[in-house]
C-alpha positions in Angstrom: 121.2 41.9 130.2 118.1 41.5 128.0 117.1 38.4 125.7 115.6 38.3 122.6 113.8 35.5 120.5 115.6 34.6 117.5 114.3 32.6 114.2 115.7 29.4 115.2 114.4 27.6 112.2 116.6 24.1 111.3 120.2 24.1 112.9 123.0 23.6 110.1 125.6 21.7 112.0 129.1 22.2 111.5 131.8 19.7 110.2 130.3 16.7 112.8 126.9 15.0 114.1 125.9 16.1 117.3 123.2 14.6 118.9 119.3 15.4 118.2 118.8 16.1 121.8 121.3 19.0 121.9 118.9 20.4 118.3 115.9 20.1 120.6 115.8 23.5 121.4 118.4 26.1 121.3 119.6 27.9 124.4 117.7 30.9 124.4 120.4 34.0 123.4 121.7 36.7 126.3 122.1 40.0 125.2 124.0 43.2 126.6 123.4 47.0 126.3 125.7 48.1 128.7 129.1 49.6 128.4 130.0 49.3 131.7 132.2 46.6 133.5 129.7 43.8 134.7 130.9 41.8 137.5 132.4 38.5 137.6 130.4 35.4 136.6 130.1 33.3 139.1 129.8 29.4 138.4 126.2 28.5 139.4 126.1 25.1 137.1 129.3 22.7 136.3 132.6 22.9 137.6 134.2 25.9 140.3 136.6 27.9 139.0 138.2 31.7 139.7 136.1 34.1 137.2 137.2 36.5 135.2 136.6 40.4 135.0 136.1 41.5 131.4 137.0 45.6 130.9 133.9 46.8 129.7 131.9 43.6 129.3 130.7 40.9 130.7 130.9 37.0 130.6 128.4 34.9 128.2 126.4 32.7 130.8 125.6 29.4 129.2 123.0 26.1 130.1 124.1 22.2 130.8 122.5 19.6 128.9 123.6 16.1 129.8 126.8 17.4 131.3 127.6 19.6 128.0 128.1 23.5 128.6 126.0 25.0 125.8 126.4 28.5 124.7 124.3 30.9 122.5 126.5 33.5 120.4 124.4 36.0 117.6 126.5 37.9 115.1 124.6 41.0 114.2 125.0 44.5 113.5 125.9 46.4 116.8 126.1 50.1 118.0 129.0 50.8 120.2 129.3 53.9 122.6 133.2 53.8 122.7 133.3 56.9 125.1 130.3 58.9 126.3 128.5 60.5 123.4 130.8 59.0 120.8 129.1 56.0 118.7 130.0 53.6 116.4 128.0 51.5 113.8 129.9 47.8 114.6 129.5 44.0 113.7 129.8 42.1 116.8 127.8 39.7 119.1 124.8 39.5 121.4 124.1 43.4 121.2 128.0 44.5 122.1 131.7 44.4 119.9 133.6 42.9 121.1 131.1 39.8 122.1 131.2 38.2 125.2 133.8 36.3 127.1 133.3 32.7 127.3 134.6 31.2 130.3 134.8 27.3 131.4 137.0 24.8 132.8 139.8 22.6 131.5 137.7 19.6 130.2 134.7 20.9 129.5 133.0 19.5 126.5 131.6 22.9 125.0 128.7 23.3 122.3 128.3 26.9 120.9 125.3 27.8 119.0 126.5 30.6 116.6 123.2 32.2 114.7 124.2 34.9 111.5 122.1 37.9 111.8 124.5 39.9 109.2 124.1 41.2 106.0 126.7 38.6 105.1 128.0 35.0 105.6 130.2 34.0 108.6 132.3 31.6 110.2 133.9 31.9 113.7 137.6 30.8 114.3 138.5 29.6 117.6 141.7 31.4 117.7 144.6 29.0 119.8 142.5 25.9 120.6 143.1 22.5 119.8 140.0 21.0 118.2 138.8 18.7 115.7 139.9 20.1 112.4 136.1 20.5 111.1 135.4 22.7 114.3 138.7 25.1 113.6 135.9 27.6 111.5 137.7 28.7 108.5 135.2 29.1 105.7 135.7 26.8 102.8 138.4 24.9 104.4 137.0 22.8 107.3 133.5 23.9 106.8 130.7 26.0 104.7 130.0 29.4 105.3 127.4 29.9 107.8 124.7 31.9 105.7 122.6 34.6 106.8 119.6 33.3 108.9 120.9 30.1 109.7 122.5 28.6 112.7 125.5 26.5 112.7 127.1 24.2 116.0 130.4 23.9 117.2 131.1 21.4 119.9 134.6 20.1 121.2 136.8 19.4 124.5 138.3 22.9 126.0 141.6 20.5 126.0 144.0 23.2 127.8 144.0 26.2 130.3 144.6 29.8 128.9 143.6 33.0 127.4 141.7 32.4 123.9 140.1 34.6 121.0 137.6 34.3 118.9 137.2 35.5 115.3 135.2 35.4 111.9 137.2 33.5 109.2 134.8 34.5 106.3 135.3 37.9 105.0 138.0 38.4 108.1 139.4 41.6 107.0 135.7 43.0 106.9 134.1 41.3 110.2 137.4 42.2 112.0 137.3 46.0 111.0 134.2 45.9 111.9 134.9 44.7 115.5 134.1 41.0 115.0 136.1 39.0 117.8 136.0 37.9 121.6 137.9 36.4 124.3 137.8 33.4 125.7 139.3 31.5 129.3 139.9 28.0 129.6 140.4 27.6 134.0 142.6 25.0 135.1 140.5 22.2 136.6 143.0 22.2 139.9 146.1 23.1 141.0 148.2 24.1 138.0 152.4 23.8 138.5 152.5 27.1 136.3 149.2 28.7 137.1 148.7 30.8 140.3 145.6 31.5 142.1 145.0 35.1 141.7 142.5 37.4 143.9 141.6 39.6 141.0 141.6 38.5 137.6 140.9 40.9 134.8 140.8 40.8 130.5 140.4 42.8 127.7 141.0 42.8 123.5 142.8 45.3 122.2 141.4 47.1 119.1 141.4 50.0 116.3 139.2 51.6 114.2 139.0 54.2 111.5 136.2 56.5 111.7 136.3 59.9 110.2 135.7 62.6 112.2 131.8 63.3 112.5 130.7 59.6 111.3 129.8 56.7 112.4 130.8 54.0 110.7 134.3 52.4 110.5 136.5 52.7 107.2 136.5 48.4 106.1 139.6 48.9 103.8 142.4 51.1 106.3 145.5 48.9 106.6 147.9 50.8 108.8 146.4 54.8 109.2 143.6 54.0 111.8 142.7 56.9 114.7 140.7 55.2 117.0 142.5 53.1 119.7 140.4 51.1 121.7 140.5 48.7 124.7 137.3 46.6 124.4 135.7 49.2 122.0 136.2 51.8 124.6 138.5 54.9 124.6 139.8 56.8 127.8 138.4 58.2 129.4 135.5 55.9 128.3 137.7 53.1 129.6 137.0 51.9 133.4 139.4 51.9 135.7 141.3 48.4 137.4 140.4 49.0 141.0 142.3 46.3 143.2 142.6 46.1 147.1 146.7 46.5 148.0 147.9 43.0 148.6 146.3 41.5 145.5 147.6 39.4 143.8 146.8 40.6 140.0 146.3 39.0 136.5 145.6 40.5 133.2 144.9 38.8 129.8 145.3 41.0 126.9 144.7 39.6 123.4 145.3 42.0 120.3 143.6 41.8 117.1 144.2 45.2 115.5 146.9 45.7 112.4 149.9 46.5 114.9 151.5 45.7 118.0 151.1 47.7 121.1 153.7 47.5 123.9 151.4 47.7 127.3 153.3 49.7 130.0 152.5 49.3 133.9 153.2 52.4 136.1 154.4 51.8 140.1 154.7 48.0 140.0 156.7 45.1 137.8 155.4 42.2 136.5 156.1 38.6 134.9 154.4 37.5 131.6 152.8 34.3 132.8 150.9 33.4 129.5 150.5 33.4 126.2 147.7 32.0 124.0 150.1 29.0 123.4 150.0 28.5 127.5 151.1 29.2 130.7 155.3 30.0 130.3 157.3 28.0 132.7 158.5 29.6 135.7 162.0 29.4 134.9 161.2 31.7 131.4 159.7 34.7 133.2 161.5 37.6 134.3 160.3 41.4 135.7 159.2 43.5 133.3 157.2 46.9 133.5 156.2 46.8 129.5 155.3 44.3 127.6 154.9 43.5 123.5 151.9 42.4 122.2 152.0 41.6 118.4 149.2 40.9 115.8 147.2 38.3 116.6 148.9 37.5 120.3 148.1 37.2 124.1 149.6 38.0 127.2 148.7 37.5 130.3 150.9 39.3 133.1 150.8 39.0 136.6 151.9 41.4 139.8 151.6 42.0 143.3 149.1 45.3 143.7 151.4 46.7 146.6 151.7 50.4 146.1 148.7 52.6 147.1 147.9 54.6 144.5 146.1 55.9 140.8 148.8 54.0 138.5 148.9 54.9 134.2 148.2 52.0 132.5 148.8 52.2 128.8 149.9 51.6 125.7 153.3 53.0 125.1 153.1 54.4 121.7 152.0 57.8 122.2 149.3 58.2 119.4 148.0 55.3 120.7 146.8 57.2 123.5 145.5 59.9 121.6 141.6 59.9 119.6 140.3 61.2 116.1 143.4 62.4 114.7 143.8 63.2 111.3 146.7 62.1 109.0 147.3 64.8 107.1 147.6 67.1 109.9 150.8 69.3 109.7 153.3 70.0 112.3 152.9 73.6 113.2 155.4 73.7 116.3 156.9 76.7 116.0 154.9 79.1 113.3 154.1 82.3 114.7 150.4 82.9 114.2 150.5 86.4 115.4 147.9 88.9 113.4 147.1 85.9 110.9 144.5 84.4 113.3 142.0 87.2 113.8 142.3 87.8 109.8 141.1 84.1 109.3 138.2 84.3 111.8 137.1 87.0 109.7 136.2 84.0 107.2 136.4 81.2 109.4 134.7 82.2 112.9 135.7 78.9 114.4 139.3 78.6 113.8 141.7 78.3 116.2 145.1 77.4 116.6 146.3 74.2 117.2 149.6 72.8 118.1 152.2 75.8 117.3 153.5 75.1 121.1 152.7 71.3 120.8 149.3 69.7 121.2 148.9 70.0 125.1 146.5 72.9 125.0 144.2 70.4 123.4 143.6 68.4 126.4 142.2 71.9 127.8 140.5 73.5 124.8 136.4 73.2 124.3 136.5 73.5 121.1 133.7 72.5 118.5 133.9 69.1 117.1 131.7 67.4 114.5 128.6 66.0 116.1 129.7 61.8 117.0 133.8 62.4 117.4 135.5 61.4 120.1 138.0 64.4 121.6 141.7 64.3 120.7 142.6 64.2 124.2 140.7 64.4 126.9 139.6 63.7 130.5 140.1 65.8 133.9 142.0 64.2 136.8 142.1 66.0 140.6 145.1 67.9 139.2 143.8 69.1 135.9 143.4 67.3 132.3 145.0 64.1 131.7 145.5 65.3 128.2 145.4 61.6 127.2 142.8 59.4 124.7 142.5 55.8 123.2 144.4 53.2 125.2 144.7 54.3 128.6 143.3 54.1 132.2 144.3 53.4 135.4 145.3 50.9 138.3 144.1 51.8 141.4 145.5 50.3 144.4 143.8 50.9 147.4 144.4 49.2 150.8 140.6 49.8 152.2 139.4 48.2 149.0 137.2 45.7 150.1 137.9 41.5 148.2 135.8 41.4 145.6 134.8 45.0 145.5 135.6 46.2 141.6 133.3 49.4 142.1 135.9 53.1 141.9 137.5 54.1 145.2 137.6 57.4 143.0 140.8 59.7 143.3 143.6 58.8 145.5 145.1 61.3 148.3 148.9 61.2 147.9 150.4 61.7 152.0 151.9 64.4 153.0 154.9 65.0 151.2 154.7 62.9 148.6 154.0 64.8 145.7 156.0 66.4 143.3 155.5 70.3 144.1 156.7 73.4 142.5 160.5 75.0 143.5 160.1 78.6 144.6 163.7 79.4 145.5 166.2 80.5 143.7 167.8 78.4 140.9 172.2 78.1 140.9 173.6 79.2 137.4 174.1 75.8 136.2 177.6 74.1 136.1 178.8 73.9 132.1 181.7 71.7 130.7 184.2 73.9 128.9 184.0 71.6 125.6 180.3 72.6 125.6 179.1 73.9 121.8 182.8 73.3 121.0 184.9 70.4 119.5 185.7 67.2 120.6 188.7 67.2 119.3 189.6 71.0 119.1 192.3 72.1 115.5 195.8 72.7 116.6 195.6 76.1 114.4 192.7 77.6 112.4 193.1 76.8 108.7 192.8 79.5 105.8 189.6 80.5 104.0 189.4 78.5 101.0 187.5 79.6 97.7 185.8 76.2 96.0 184.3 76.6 92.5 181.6 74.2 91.7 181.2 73.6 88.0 178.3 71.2 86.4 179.9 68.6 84.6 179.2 69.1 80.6 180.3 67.1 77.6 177.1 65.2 77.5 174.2 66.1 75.1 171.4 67.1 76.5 172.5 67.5 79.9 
């Protein structure tokens, strides 16, 4: 972390008064460079709680004055590495997209300094709270636009326990494209009859982006055709891994602000949906599930018992969501024989290669040249060879020498003896066939004659 020395200039304050001892000075501003997963944040000021462990970020520290939490949030232009050596020009906050988590405790009273460095106004929506209407941050509604330069304040009660976003509401489609949002956790302030204590406690945002391949910056007007998949801004193998001792006990928040919904599958281990941004689900709701639906604009916090040893697929489970930089317009060319017609285009085309005429799994092996800045189709190597995988995916390692409150990677897990899948060498049995196979299910009693039909166009109409 690094911090920076903003213009703090007269304080705009938004919807309500607050007190000219909180405009006294502003809380100076945090700032991250790192991609990498920073440890949790423990409480040194205010109330104890369970911290989370943001995938690929970090938590927002913040200053008490006079028993308030005050935090410092800076919109500003951002550069993103979403995987190593793959960059992206991004709105966000305090240096990173998506901003920092904000973490505190069931009846906290909660003052956020938001400062505008964009090229444009801003707002910022605190997605699922319940606030004072003139704090809720949607421009021109409950409040004015914040303009560029100027700081605004937003101060209320964190009233209930659970996973939270937060987003512009000024230009939304924009700032959101452009990776505007953040997540936020409201802890229980004690024992919770629908909240358990967890030993590992982990969140992320889901979200997409469409960058051409060999640019930078995002395309502000895609509705539906984006091809970057991102959790956190990060694409696999860009994404860090979940490492958990076996025995955990496990939570994960997942809030999605892309255009879609993305069902999030769990290899090796089943798990109950425990949460949603409206609040913990009653016991008596829940059921085991190993995928769960996350829709526009949701969260979901699932929870599971780590107790299988291993380097579990974690995922989204539609399969070009786990796949980078694809083009649209690419055809399907399962199938064509390219024989002879490949050397006769290298003749003009030195670089050309085939791709996908027996599907698109030699491109998790191929080194082939890319534009300068695009992120691989498919890529990463696993001990067995490449993981021929992209975008949303990573893994869940379980291991039972994993130290409590060690997050760092165990690295590659040694299946036992015996216990992987290995190749037959024997001889194969012809297999067994059912005698209606390729036939009829309901065979003719006698085959019927040939039978000569002549089609005629109709006529009588002029014209036609």
């Amino acid at each position: 972390m690094n911090r920076r020395n903003l213009l703090t200039g007269s304080a705009a304050l938004a919807a309500t008064a607050v007190s000219q001892v909180a405009l006294a000075a502003l809380p100076e501003p945090v700032l991250m460079d790192s991609t990498a997963t920073a440890p949790p944040l423990v409480p040194a000021t205010g109330r104890p709680y369970n911290p989370v462990v943001t995938l690929n970020g970090w938590t927002l520290p913040w200053r008490m004055n006079q028993g308030i939490k005050e935090f410092h949030l800076v919109a500003e232009p951002v550069v993103r590495e979403m995987a190593p050596g793959f960059k992206v020009n991004m709105w966000g906050y305090n240096g990173q997209s998506p901003g920092p988590t904000i973490e505190v405790v069931e009846g906290d009273r909660v003052r956020i300094f938001v400062t505008n460095k964009l090229p444009e106004h801003t707002t910022i929506h605190w997605h699922g709270q319940r606030l004072p209407n003139g704090m809720d941050g949607v421009g021109g509604v409950t409040q004015r636009q914040i303009p560029v330069g100027k700081t605004f304040v937003y101060e209320f009660v964190a009233r209930r326990p659970g996973t939270f976003m937060y987003h512009p509401h000024a230009d939304e489609a924009i700032q959101m494209a452009m990776g505007m949002m953040g997540l936020w956790v409201t802890h229980p302030k004690g024992t919770h009859p629908q909240i358990d204590t967890v030993d590992r406690d982990f969140c992320f945002l889901l979200n997409a982006f469409d960058v051409d391949p060999g640019t930078q910056t995002p395309k502000i007007m895609t509705m539906l055709d984006f091809n970057i998949w991102s959790w956190n801004s990060r694409v696999f193998p860009g994404i860090d891994t979940l490492n958990v001792r076996k025995g955990d006990k496990v939570r994960i928040r997942v809030g999605n602000l892309t255009m879609t919904n993305h069902p999030i599958h769990l290899h090796g281990h089943e798990f109950q949906v425990t949460g949603t941004d409206g609040g913990p689900v009653p016991r008596s709701a829940r059921w085991p599930e190993v995928t769960t639906d996350i829709a526009v604009g949701q969260m979901r916090q699932i929870d599971f018992l780590a107790d299988e040893e291993g380097d579990w697929a974690f995922h989204c489970h539609k399969s070009h969501h786990t796949m980078g930089a694809m083009g649209h317009s690419f055809p399907t060319m399962i199938g064509v024989d390219h024989r002879g017609l490949v050397k006769k285009i290298q003749k003009l085309v030195p670089d050309y290669m085939v791709m996908g005429e027996r599907g698109m799994a030699d491109m998790g092996e191929m080194e082939m040249p890319l534009p300068d800045n695009t992120a691989p189709m498919m890529t990463g190597a696993g001990p067995h060879g490449p993981v021929e995988m992209g975008g949303m995916f990573t893994l869940l390692k379980v291991r039972r020498d994993q130290k409590p409150g060690d997050y760092s990677d165990p690295g590659w897990y040694k299946q036992p003896p015996g216990t992987q899948a290995f190749e037959w060498t024997g001889e194969l049995p012809n297999p067994a066939r059912f005698k209606a196979e390729g036939g009829s299910a309901m065979p003719l009693a006698k085959k019927l004659p040939n039978i000569e039909v002549d089609a005629r166009k109709p006529t009588g109409h002029a014209g036609h």
